[in-house]
MIVEX-568042 format. One record per residue: x, y, z of N, C-alpha, C in turn; residue in three letters. Coordinates in steps of 0.1 Angstrom, whole numbers, always signed. Atoms other than C-alpha are relative to their C-alpha. Layout:
# residues N
DOKOL n_east n_north  n_up ca_east ca_north ca_up c_east c_north  c_up code
DOKOL      X       Y     Z       X        Y     Z      X       Y     Z  ALA
...
END
This chain:
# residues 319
DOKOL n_east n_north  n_up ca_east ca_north ca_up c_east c_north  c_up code
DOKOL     +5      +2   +14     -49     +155   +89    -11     -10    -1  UNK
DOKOL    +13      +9    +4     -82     +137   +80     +1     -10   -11  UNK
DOKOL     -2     +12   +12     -71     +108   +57    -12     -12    -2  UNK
DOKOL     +3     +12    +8     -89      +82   +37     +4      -6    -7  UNK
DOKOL    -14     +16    +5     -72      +45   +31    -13      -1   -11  UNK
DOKOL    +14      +8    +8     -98      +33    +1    +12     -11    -3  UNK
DOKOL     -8     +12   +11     -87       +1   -11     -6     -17   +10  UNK
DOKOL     +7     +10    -4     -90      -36    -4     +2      -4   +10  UNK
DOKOL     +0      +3   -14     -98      -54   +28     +1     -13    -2  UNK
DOKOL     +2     +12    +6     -89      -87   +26    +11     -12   +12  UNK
DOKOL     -6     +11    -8     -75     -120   +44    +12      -6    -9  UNK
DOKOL    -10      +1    +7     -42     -132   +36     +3     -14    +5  UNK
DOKOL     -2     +15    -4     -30     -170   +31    +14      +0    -6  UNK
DOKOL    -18      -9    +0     +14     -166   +31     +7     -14    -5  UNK
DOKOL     -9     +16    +3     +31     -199   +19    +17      +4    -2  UNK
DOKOL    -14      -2    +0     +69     -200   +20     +7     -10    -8  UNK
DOKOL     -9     +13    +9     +89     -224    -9    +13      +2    +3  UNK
DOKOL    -16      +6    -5    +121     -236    +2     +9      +2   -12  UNK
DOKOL     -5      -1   +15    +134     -226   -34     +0     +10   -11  UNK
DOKOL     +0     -17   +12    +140     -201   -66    -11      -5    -9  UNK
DOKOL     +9      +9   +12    +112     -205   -87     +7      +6   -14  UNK
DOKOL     -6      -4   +13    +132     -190  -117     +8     -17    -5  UNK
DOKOL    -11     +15    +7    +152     -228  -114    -12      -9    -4  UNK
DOKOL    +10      +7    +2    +115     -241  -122     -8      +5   -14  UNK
DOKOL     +4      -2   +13    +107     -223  -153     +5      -5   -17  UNK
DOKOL    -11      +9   +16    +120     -237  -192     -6     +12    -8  UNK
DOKOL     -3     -16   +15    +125     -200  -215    -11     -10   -10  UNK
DOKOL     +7      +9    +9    +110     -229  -240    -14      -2    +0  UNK
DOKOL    +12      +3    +0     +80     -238  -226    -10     +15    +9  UNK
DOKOL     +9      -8    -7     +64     -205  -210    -13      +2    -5  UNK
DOKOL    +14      -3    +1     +33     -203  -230     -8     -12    +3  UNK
DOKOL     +8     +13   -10     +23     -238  -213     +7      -1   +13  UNK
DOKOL     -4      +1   -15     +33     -235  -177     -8     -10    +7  UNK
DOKOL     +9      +1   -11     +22     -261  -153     +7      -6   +14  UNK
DOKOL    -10      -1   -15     +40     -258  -119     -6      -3   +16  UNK
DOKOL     +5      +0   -12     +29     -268   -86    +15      +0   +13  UNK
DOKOL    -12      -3   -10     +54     -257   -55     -7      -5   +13  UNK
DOKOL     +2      +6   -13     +54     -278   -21     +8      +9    +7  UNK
DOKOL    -10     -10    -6     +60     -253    +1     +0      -4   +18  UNK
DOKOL     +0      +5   -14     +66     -256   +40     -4      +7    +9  UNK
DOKOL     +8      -6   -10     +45     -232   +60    -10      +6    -7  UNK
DOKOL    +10      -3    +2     +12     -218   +55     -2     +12   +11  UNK
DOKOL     +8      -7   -12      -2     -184   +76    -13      +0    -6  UNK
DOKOL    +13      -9    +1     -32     -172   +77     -4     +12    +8  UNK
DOKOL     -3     -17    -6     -31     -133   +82    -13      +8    +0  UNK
DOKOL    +13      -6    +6     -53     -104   +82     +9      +9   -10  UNK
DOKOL    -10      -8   +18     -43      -81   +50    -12     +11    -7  UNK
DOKOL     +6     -12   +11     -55      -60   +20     +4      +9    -1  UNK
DOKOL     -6     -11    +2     -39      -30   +10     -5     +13    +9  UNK
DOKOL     +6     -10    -3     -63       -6   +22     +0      -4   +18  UNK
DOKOL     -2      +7   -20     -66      -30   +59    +14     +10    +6  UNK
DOKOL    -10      -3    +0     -27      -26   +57     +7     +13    +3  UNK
DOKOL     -4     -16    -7     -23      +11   +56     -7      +7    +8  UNK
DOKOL     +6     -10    -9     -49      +20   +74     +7      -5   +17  UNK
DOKOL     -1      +2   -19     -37       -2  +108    +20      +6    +1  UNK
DOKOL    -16      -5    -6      +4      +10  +101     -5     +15    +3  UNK
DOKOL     +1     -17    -7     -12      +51  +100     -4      -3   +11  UNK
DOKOL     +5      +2   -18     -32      +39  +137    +13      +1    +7  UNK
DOKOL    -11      +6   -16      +4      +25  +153     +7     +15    -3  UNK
DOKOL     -7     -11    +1     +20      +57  +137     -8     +17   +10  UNK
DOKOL    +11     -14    -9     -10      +80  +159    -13      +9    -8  UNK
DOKOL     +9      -6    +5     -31      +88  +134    -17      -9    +4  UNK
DOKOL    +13     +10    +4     -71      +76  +126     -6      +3   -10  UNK
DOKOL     +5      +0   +13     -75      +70   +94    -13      -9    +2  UNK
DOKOL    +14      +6    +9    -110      +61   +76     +6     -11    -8  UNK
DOKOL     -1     +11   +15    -110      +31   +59    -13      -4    -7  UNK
DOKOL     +5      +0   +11    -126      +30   +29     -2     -13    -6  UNK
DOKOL     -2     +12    +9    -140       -7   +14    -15      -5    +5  UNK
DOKOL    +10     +15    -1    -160      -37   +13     +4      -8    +4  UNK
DOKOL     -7     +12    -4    -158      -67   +31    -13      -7    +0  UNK
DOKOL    +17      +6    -1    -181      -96   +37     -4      -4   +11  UNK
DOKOL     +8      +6   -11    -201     -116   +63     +9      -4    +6  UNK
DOKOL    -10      +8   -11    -169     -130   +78    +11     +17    +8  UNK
DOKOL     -8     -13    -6    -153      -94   +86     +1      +6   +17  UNK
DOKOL     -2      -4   -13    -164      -92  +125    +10      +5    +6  UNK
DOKOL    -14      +3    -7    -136     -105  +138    +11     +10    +0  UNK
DOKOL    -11      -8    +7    -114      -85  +117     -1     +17    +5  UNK
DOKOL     +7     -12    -8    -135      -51  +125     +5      +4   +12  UNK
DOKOL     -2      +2   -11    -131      -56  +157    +13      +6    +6  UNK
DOKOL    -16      -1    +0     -87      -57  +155     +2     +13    -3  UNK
DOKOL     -2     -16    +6     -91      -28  +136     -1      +9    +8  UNK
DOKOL     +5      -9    -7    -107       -5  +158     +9      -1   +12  UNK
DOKOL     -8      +6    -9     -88      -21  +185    +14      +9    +2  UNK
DOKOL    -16      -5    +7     -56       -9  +166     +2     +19    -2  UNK
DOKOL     +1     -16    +7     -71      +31  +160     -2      -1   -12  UNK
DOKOL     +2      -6   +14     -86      +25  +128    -15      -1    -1  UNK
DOKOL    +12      +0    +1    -121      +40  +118     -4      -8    -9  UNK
DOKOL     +5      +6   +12    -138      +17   +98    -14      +2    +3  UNK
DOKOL    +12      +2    +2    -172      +30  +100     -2      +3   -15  UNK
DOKOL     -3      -4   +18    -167      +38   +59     +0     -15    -8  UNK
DOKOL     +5     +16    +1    -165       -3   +61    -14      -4    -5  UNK
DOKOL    +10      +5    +4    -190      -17   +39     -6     -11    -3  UNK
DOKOL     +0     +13    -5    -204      -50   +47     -8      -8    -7  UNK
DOKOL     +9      +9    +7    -218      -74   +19     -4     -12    +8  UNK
DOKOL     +7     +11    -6    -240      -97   +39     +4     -17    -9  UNK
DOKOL     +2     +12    +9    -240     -125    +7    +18      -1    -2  UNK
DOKOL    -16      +3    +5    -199     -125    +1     +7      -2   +13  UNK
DOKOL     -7      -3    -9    -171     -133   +15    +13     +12    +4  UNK
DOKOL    -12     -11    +3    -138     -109   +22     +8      -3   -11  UNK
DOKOL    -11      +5    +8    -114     -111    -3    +10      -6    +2  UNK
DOKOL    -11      +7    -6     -85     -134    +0    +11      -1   -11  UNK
DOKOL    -10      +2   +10     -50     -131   -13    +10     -14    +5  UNK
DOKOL    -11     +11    +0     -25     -163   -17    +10      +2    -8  UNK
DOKOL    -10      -4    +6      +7     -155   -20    +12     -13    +5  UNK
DOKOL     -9     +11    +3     +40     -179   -27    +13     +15    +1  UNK
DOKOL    -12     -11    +1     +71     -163   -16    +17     -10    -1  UNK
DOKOL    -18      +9    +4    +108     -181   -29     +8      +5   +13  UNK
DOKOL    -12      +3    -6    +138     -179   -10     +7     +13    -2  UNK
DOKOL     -5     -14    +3    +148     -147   -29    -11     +11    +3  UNK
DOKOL    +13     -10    -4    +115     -132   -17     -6      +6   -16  UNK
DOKOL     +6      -4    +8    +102     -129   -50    -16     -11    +1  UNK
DOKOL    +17      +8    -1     +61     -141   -53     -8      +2    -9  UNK
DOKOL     +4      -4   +13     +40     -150   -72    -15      -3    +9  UNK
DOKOL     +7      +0    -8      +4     -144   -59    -16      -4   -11  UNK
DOKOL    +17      -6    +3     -36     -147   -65     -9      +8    +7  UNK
DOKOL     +6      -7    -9     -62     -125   -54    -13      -1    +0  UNK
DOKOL    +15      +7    +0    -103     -138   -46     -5     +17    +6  UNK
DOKOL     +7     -14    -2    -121     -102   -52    -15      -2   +12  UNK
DOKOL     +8      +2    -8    -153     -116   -33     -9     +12    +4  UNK
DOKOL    +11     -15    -5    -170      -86   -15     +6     +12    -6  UNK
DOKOL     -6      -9    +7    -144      -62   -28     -1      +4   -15  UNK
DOKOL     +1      -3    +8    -159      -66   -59    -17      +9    -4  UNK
DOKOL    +12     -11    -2    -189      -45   -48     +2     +15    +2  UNK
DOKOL     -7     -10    -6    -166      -20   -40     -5     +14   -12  UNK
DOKOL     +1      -8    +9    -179       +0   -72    -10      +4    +0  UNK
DOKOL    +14      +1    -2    -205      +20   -72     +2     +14   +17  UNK
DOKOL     -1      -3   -15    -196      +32   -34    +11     +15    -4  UNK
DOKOL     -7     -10    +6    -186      +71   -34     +5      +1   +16  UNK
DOKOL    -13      -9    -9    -162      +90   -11    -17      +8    +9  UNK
DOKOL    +11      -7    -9    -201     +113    -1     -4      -7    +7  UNK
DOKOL    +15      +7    -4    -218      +81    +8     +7      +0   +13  UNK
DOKOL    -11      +7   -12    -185      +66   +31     +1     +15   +12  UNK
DOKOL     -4      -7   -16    -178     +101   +52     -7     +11    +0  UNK
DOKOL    +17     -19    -1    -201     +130   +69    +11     +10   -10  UNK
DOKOL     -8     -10   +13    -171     +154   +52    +12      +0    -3  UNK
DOKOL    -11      +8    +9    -148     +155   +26    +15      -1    +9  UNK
DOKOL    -12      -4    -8    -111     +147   +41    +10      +3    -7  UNK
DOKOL    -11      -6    +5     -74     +164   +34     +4      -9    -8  UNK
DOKOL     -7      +7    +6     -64     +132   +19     -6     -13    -7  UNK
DOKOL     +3     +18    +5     -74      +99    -3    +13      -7    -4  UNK
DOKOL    -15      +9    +9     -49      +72    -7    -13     -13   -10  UNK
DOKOL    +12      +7   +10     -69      +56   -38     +8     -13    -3  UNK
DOKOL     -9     +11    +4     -51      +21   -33     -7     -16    -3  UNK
DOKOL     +9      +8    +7     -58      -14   -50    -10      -1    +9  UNK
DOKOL    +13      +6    +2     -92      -22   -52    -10      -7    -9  UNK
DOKOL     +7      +7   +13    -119      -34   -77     +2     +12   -10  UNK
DOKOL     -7      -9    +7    -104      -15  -108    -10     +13    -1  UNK
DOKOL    +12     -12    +5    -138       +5  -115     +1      +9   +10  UNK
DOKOL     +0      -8    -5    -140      +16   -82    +10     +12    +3  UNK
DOKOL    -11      -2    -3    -104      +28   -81     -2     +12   -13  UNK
DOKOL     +2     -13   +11    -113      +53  -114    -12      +6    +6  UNK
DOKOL     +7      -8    -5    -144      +63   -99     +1      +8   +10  UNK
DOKOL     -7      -4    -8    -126      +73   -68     +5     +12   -10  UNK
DOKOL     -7     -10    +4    -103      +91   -90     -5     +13    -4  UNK
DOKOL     +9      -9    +1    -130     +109  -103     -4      +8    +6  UNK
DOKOL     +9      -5   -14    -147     +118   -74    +12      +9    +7  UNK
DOKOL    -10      -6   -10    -115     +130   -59     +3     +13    -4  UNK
DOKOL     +1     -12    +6    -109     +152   -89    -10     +10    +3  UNK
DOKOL    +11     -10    +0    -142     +168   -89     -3      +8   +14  UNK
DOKOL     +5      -9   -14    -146     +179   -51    +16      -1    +5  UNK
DOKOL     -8      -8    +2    -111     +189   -55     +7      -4   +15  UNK
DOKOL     -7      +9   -14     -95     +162   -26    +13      -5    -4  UNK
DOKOL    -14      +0    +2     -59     +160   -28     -1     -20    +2  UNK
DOKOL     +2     +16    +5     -56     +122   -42    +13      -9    -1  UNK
DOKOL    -11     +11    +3     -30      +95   -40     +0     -12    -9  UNK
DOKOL     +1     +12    +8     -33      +72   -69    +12     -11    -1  UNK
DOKOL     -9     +13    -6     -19      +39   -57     -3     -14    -4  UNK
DOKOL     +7     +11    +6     -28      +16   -84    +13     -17    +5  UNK
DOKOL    -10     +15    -7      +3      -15   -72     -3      -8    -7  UNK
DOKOL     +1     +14    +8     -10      -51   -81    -13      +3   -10  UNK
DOKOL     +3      +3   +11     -35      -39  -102     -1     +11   -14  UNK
DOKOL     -5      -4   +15     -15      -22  -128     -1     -10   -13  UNK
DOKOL     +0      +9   +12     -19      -55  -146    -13      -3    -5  UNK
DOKOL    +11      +1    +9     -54      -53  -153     -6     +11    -1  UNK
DOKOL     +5     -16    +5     -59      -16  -155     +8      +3   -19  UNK
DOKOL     -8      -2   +11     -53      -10  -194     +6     +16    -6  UNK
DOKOL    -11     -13    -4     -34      +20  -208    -12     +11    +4  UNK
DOKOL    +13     -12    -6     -69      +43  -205     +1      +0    +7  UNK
DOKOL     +8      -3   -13     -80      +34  -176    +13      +2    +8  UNK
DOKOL    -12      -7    -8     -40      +42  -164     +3     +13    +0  UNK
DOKOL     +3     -17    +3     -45      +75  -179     -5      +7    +7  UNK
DOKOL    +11      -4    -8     -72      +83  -164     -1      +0   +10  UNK
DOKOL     -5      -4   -14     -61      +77  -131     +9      +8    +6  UNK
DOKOL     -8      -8    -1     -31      +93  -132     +1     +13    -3  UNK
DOKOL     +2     -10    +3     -41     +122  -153    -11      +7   +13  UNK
DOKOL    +11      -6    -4     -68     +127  -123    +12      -1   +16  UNK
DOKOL     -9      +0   -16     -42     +126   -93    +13      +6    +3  UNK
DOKOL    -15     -10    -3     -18     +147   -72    +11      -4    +3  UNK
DOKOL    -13      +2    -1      +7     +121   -64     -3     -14    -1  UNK
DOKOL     +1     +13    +2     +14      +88   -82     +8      -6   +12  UNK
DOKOL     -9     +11    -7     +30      +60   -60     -4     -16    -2  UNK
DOKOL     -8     +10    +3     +46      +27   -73    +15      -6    +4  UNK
DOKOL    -10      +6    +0     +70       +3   -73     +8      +4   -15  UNK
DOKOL     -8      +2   +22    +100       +2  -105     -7     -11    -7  UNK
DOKOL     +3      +9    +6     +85      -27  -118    -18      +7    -7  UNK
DOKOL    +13      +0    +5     +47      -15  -118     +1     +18   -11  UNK
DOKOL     -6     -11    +7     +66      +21  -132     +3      -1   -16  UNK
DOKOL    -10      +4   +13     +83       +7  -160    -18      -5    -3  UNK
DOKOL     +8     +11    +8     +46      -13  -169    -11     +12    -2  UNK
DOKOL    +10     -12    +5     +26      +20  -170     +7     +11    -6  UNK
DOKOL     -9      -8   +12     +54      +37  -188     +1      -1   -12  UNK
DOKOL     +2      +9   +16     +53       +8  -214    -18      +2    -5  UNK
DOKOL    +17      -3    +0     +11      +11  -213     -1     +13    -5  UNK
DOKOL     +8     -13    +2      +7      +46  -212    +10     +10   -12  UNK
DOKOL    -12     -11    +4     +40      +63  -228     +1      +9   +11  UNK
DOKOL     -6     -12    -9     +43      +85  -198    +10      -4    +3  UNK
DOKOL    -11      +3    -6     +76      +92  -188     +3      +9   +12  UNK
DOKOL     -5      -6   -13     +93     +107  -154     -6     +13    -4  UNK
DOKOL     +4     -17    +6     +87     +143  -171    -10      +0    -5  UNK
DOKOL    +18      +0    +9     +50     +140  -184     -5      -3   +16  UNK
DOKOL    +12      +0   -16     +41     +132  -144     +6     +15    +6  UNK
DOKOL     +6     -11   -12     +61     +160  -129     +0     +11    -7  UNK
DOKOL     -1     -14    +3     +62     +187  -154    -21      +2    -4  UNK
DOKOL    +12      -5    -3     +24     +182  -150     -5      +4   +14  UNK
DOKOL     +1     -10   -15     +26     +194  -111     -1     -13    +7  UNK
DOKOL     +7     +11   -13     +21     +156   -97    +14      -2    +7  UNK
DOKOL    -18      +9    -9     +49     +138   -75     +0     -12    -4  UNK
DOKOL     +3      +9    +4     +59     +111   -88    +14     -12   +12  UNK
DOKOL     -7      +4   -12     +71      +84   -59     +2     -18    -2  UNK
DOKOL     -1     +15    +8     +88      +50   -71     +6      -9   +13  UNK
DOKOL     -5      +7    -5     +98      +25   -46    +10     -12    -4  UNK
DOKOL     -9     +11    +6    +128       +2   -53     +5      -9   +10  UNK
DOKOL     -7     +13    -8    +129      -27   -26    +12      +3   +12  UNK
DOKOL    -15      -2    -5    +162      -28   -11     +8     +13    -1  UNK
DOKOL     -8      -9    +8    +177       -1   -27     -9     +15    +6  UNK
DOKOL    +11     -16    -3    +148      +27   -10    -10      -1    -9  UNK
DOKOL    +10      -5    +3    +127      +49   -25     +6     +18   -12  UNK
DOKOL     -7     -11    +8    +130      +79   -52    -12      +4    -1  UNK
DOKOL    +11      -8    -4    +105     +110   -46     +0      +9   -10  UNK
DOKOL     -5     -12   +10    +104     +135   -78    -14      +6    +1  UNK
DOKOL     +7     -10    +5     +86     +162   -78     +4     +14    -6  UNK
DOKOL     -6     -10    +5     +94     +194  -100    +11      -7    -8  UNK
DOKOL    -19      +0    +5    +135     +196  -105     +6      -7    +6  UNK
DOKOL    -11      +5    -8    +141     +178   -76     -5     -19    +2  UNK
DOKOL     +1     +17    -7    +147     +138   -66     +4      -1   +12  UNK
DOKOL     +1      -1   -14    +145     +131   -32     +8     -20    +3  UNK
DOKOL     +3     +10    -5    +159      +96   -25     +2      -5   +14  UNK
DOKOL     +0      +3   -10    +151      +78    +3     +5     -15    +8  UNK
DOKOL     -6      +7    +0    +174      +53   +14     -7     -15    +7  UNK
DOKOL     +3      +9   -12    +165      +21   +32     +2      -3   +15  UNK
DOKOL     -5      +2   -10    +163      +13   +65     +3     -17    +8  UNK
DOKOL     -8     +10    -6    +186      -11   +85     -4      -7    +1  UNK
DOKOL     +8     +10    -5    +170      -45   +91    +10      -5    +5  UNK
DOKOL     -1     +12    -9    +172      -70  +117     +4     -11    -3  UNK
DOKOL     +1     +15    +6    +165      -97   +98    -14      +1   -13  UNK
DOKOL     +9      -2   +13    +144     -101   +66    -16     -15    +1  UNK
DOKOL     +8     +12    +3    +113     -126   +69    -10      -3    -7  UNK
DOKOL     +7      +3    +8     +88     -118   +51     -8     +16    -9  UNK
DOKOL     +4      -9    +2     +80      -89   +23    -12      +8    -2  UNK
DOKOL     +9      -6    +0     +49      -87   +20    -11     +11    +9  UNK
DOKOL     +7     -11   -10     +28      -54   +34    +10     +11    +1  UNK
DOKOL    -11      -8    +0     +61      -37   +33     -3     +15    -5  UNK
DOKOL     +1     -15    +5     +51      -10   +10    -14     +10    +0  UNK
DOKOL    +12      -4    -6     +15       -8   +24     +8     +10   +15  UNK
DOKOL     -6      -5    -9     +36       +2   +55    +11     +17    -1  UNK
DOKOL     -9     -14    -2     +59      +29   +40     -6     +11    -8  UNK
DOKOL     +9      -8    +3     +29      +44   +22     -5     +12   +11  UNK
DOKOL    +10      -6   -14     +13      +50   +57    +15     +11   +10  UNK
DOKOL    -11      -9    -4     +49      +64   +69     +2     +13    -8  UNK
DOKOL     -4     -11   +11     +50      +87   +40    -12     +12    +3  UNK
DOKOL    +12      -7    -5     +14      +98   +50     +1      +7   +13  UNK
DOKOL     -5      -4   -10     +23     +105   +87    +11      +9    -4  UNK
DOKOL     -9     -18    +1     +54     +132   +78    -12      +4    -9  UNK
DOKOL     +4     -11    +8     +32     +147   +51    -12      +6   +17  UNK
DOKOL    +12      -4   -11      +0     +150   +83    +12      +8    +8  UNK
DOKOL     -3      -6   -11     +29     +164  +104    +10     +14    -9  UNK
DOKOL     -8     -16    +5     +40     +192   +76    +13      -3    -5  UNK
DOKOL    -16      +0    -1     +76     +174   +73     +2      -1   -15  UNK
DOKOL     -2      +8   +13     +92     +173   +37     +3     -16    -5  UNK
DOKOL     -2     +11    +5     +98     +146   +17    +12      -7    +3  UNK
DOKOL    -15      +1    -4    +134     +140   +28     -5     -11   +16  UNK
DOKOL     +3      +6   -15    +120     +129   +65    -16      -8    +3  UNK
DOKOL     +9      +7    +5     +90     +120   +52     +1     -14    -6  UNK
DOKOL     -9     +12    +6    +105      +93   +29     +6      -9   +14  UNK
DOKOL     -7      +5    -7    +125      +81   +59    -13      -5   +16  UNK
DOKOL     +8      +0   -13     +97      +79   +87     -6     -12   -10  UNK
DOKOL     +3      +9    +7     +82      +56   +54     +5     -11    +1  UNK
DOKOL    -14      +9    -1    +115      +36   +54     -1     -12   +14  UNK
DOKOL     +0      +7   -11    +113      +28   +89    -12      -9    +5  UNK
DOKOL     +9     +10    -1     +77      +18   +90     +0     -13   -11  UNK
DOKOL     -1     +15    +8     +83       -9   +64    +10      -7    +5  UNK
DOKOL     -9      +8    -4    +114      -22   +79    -10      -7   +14  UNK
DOKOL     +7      +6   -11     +92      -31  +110     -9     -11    -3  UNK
DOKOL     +9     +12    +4     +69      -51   +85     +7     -12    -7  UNK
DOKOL     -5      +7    +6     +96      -64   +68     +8     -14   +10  UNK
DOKOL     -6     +11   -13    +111      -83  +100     -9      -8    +8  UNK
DOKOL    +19      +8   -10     +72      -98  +110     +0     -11   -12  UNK
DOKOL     +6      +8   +11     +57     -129   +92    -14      +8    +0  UNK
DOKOL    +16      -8    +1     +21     -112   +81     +7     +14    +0  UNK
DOKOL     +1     -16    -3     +13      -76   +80     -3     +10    +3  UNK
DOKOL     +3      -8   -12      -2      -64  +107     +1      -9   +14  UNK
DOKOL     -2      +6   -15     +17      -85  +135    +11     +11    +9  UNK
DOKOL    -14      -7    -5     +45      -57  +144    -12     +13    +8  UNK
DOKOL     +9      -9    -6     +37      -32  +171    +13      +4    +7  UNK
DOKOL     -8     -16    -6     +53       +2  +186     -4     +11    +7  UNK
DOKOL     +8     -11    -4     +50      +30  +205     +9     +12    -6  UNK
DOKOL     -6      -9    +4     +60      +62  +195    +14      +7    +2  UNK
DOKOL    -11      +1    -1     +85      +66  +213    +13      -9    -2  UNK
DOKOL     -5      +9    +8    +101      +38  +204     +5      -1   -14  UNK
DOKOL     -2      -3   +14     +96      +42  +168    +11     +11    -4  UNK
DOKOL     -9     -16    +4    +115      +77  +170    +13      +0    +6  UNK
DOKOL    -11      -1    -1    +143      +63  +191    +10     -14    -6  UNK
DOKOL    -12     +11   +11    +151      +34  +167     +4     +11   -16  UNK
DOKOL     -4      -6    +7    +146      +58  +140    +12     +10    -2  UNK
DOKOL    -17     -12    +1    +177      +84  +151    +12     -15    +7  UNK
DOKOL    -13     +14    +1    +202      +46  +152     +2      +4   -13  UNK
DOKOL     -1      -1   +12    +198      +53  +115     +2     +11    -9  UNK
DOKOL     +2     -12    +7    +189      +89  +106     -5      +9   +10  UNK
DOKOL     +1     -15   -10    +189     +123  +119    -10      +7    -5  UNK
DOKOL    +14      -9    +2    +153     +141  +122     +4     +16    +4  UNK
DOKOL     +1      -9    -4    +171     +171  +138    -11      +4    +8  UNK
DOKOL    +18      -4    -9    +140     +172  +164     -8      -1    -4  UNK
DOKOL    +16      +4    +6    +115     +169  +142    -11      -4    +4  UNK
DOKOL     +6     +14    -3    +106     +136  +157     -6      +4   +18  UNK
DOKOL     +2      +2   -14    +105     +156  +194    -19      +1    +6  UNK
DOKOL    +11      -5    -1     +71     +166  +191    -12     -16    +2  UNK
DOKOL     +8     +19    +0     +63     +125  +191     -1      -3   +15  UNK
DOKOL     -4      +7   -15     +78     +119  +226    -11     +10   +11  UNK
DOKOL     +8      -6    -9     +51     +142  +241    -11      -4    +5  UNK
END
């Protein structure tokens, strides 16, 4: 399958607080908040949603296009990528910016609270799906980016009739209810989290039945607890898979994106689909950063039957 990651490319700065931040807020005082958290480790990763899924589809055997903007400091990064199996000639390189950079704060409960420095990614609009590849491919995962370009995407996808993933994530909070309409009304299969679910349900009024009895799929991730797949009549859920150890969440669902993408490229339903998802995020979820975990296929398919049965599916990997 010929996939296109669109979304952001960006450097990641990971802080870890030794603490709940819920025991640092006062119900009383929330519309003046001023909080500062001493935390006790720092990384500095590579990242961005779009980076993200495009290097877990590479370890999974594919070569996905990635789709973006980055800026004058992106060599390096280029370089990993390709390194990894991911085409980034679709990479588009603002000489005058830098990459975008996210900083994220993660508690104790793994809850976070983050910012995001748009930088080159905010050129991202403008840039079509014709310009980025010689021809059109089977798939766009339309995931955060600079909000315009992420509707014009949508557009574009619609119109030359490209089977589209709208993967709006962190920025459901500054897409307003239109411009969540409008993405959604223009795509063949939403995917979120419950949280960003519930915030385009309150925004838009769409509910579970307004996505699928309009023919989309509608695919909600819930953390711990899996994943739930609805399309039509049917709910598909997909349970989690077994961790090691938990270190760090973030990239997690950049990773079970890119798993969900690999069964669909290999024909599989959503059932083993979902679960090949599962397993690529548990591998991100047991890494600090989110693209330090690595596999081979084999491997991948004989930790995956510890957990869950592909009935062979999976034999067509070990070849």
């Amino acid at each position: 399958m010929n996939v296109v990651v669109s979304g952001s490319i960006a450097f990641d700065y990971l802080m870890r607080f030794p603490g709940r931040f819920r025991d640092h807020f006062i119900d009383q005082a929330l519309d003046h908040v001023s909080l500062s958290f001493l935390v006790e480790e720092l990384r500095h990763e590579k990242g961005g949603s779009g980076a993200n899924i495009a290097f877990n589809l590479a370890l999974l055997g594919e070569r996905p296009i990635l789709m973006g903007t980055a800026g004058k400091d992106f060599a390096e990064y280029r370089a990993w990528l390709e390194r990894h199996g991911v085409d980034t000639s679709a990479v588009r390189v603002i000489p005058d910016e830098y990459t975008a950079s996210f900083f994220c704060n993660t508690d104790v409960d793994n809850n976070q609270i983050g910012s995001f420095y748009a930088g080159a990614m905010s050129h991202a609009k403008g840039y079509r799906l014709v310009d980025a590849v010689a021809e059109l491919p089977d798939l766009v995962l339309n995931s955060p980016n600079d909000p315009k370009a992420m509707l014009e995407l949508a557009e574009e996808c619609r119109v030359r009739g490209v089977r589209h993933f709208f993967d709006p994530s962190q920025q459901v909070i500054w897409l307003d209810a239109d411009d969540l309409r409008y993405g959604v009304e223009r795509c063949d299969l939403l995917i979120v989290n419950e949280y960003e679910w519930d915030m385009i349900a309150n925004k838009t009024g769409f509910s579970q039945t307004d996505i699928v009895e309009a023919g989309r799929v509608l695919i909600v991730t819930r953390g711990g607890e899996g994943a739930d797949i609805y399309e039509g009549d049917e709910t598909h859920h997909i349970p989690a898979f077994p961790v090691q150890k938990v270190l760090d969440p973030t990239g997690v669902g950049d990773a079970f994106r890119a798993g969900l993408i690999k069964g669909m490229a290999c024909g599989f339903g959503w059932p083993l689909s979902g679960r090949i998802g599962a397993l690529a995020a548990a591998y991100v979820l047991e890494q600090h950063g989110t693209q330090n975990h690595h596999y081979t296929l084999p491997e991948f398919v004989a930790r995956f039957r510890t957990a869950f049965d592909d009935q062979g599916a999976l034999d067509a990997w070990l070849r």
